[in-house]
N, C-alpha and C positions, 0 to 999 in steps of 0.2 A: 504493500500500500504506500509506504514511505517515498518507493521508486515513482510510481503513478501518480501519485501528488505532485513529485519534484519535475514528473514528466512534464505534465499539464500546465506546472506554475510557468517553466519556459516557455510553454507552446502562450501560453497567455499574454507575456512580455514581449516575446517576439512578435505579437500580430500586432500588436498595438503600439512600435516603435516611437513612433516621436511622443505619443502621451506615459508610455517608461519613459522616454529622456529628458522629457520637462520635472516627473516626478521627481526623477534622480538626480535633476540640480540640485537643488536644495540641500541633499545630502553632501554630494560633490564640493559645494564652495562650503558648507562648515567644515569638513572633515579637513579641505587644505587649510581652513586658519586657523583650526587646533593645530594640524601637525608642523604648520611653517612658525606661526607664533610660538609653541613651544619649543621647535626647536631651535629656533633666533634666540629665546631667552636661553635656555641652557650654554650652547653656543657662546654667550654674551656673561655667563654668571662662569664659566669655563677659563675666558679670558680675562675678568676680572679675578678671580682668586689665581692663575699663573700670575700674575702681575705681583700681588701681594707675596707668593712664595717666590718671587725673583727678586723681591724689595727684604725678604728676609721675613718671615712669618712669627718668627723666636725675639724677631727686636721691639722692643720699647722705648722710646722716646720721652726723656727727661725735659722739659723746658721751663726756665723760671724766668715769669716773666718780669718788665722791667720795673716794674713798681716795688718790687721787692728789692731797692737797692740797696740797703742796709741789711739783708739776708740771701745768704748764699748756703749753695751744697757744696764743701768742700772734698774736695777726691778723694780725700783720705777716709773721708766716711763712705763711697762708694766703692773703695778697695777692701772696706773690713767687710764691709756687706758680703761682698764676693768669697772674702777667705773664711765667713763665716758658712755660707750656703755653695759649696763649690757643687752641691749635685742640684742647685736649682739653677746660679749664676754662672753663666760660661765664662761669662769677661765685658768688657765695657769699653768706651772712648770717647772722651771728651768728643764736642766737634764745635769745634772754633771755625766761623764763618768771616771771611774777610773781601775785600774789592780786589782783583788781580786787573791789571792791565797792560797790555801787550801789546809789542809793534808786530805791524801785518808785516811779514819779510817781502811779502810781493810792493805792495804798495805804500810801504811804511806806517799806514793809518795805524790807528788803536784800537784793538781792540776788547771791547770789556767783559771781563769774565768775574766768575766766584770760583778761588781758592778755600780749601776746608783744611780746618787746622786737625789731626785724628791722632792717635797712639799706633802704638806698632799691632796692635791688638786688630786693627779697625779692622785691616783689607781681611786677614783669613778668617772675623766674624761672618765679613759679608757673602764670603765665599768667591773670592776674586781672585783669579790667578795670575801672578805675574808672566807674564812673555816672556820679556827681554831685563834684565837687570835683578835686584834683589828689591825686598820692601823695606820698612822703615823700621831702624834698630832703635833697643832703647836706650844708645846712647845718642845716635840723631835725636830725641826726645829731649836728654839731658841737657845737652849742647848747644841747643836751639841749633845744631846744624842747617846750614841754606842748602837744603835739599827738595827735591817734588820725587811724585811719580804721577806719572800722566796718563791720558787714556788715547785710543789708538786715534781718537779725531784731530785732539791735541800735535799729538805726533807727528801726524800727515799733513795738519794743517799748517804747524810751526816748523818743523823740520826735513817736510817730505817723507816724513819715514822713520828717516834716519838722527832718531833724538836719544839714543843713551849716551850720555855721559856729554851732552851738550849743555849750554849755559843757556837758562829761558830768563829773559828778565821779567819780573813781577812787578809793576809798579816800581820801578827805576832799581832793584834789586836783583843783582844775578842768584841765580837756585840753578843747584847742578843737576839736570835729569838720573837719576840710580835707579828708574824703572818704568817697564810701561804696561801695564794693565791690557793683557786677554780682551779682547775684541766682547763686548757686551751685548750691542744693539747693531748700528748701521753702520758707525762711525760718521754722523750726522752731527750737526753743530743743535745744541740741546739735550742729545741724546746721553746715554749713562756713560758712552763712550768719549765725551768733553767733559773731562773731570780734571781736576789739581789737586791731588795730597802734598799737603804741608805737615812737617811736627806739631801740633799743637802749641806747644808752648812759644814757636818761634812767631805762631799765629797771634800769642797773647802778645807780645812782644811789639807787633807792629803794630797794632790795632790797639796797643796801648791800654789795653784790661788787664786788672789785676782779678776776674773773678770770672768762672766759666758758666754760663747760662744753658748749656745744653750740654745732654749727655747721650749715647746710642748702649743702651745697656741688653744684652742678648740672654735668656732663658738658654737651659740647656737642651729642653727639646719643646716643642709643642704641648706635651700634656702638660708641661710644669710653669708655661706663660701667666696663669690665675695667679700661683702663689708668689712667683716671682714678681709680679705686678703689686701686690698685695705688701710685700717686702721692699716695694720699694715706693710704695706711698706712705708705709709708716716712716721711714727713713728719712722721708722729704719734709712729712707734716714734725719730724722733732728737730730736724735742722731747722727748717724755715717756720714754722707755726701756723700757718696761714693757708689752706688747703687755693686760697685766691692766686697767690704770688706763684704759683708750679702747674703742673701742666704733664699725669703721667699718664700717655697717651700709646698702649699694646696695639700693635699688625692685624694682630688677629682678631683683637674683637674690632677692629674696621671692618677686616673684611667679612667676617659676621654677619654685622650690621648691616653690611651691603648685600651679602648674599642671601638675607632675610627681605629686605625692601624687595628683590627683585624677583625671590619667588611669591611673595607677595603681589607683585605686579603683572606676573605670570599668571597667575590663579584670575587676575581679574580679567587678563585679556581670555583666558579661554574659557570665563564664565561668559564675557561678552562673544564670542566665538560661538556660544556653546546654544543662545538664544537661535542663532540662524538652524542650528538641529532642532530644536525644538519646532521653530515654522515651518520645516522641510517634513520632521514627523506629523504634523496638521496635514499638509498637502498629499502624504502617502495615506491618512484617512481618508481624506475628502475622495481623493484619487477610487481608492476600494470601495464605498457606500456606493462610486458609479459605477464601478464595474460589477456591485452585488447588484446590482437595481438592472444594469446593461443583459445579465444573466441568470435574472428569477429564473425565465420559462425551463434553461439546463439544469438549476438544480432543484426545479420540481421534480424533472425528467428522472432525474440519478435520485431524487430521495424515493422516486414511486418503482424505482427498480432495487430499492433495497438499501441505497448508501447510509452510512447511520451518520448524526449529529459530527460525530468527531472526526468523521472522514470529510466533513463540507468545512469545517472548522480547519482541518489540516491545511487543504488545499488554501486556503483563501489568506491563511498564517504564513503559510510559506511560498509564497506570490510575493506576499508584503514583504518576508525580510529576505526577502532574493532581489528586491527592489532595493533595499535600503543595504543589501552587503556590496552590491555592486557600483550602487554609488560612493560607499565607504572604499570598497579596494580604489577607485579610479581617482577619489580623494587624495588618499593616501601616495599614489603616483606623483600627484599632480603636488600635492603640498610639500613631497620630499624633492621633487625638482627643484622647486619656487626656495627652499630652505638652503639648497646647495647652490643655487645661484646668487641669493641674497647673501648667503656667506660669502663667496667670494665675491659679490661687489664693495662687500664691508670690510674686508683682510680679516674675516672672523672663518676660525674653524666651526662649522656646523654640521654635527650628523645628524637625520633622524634619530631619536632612540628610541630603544626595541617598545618601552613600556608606553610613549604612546600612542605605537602602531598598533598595538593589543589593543590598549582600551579603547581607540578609535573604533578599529573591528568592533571590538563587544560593543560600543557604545550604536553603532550603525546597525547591527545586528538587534539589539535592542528594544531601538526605536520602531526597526520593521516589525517587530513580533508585539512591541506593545499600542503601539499605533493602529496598527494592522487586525488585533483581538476584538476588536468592536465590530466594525463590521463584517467580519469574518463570524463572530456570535449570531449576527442579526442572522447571514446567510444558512446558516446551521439553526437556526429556530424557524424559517418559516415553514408555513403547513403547505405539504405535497400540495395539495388540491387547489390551495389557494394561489400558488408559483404559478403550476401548468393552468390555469385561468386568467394568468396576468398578461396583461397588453402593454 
């Protein structure tokens, strides 16, 4: 019986082409802006948390701000921290921000840049590898040595390339290049790859501070960023007193925070997505009551030859969600095309994923079977006698 129902539900689709393909819009345009909307957000929440574990996911960010000038975090209270919790705190570095200005070798112009004052600690926090050269020792630190290490835009842009062991001046100060930073990004001017490390303190030095305002302090793993965070706001608030004057600000709950707003925004576009199934499920009603109404006089015919209730019920059920899977599969096509081309017009990686290609199916499969249960009821209750009498 299953076969002969499924026979029939085709032979019924087929006769009636263009009124299946009207029904089965409906279907067709939700089913692609669940699957292209979904997966542009995943896609999009993909990219932004790479970004965050490329920014360092384990680091937290000290900042006091400038009103607290009569209260500072002294280092030495950020190093006992450290030797106190070594299985929470990895290490730490100051970072001292300073103005760097450059002559352009081509055209002699100036150009303006930000030099960062760091510890020897900083680069293998962040997980950078030196290329060419060695990084910064801690007696470069002690010494206030006039040393950089550069990143490959710097490099190519200042020296063609070829910048170890050349002299960059900084704001009318030569600094000796002693290394050049692993290729990060494009080697593009902005990019992670136009960078200056400076010693810190030879940062303090020019910029004429006696007190560091900002710290990069690194967890040892991901699970341990709460308490570590937690360890270092008590720290802050008995140095400084004033939870106003600091600023301890963890990677991870940013990106958190963001990967929360934006399944969140997810949910609403394929709630708003999800209205257009709902009117395409109306339309596969409306669609059936005509086709029950189009073929009383047949299923008078087949009830007064014996067919029972749930064989007119089957038929007319599985019409509907043979209506509604097929516009679901063609959906699904057409939404994971629209997803792979909108990701690459964006430089965004986007795949469909498998979960919701599933619940699209089920969700289209669904629709047909509940949509579809009403008038497929009607057609399975009416009386023999009164079908084959109908005009």
């Amino acid at each position: 019986m299953f076969a002969k129902c499924f026979e029939m539900a085709v032979s019924s689709v087929l006769s009636n082409k263009l009124r299946s393909v009207l029904t089965m819009l409906g279907i067709v345009m939700g089913i692609t802006a669940v699957i292209a909307l979904t997966s542009l957000m995943s896609g999009l929440t993909g990219t932004v948390t790479e970004a965050f574990e490329e920014m360092g996911m384990e680091s937290i960010t000290v900042s006091i701000t400038s009103r607290a000038s009569t209260k500072t975090l002294p280092i030495e209270d950020v190093e006992e921290l450290m030797d106190e919790n070594p299985d929470v705190i990895a290490g730490f570095s100051p970072t001292v921000f300073m103005p760097a200005y450059m002559k352009d070798p081509e055209d002699n112009s100036t150009i303006s840049s930000t030099a960062t004052g760091i510890n020897e600690q900083y680069l293998s926090l962040k997980g950078y590898n030196i290329e060419y050269g060695r990084e910064l020792t801690y007696l470069d630190i002690d010494r206030q040595m006039k040393v950089c290490i550069i990143g490959t835009y710097v490099a190519q842009n200042m020296f063609g390339g070829d910048a170890l062991g050349q002299t960059l001046q900084i704001t009318g100060t030569p600094y000796t290049v002693v290394g050049i930073i692993e290729e990060q990004d494009d080697s593009t001017e902005g990019s992670s790859d136009d960078v200056i490390y400076v010693p810190y303190t030879l940062a303090m030095h020019t910029t004429k501070t006696n007190t560091i305002s900002s710290y990069t302090i690194y967890a040892t793993s991901q699970d341990t960023v709460e308490e570590a965070e937690t360890l270092i706001e008590a720290m802050c608030y008995k140095a400084i007193g004033d939870d106003d004057y600091y600023d301890v600000t963890a990677m991870k709950s940013m990106a958190e925070s963001i990967t929360e707003i934006l399944d969140q925004m997810r949910l609403m576009l394929v709630a708003i997505a999800g209205i257009s199934l709902v009117v395409a499920g109306i339309g596969i009603m409306n669609i059936m009551l005509v086709s029950v109404t189009e073929r009383t006089r047949e299923i008078g015919i087949r009830k007064s030859l014996g067919a029972k209730q749930r064989t007119i019920l089957s038929q007319f059920v599985m019409e509907s969600a043979m209506l509604s899977c097929i516009g679901g599969v063609i959906g699904i096509v057409l939404g994971s095309i629209t997803a792979l081309a909108a990701g690459k017009f964006l430089g965004m990686e986007v795949l469909p994923t498998v979960n919701s290609i599933v619940i699209s199916v089920s969700v289209s499969a669904a629709i047909g079977i509940f949509f579809g249960f009403m008038p497929a009821r009607k057609a399975a209750a009416l009386n023999p006698i009164d079908a084959l009498r109908y005009d």
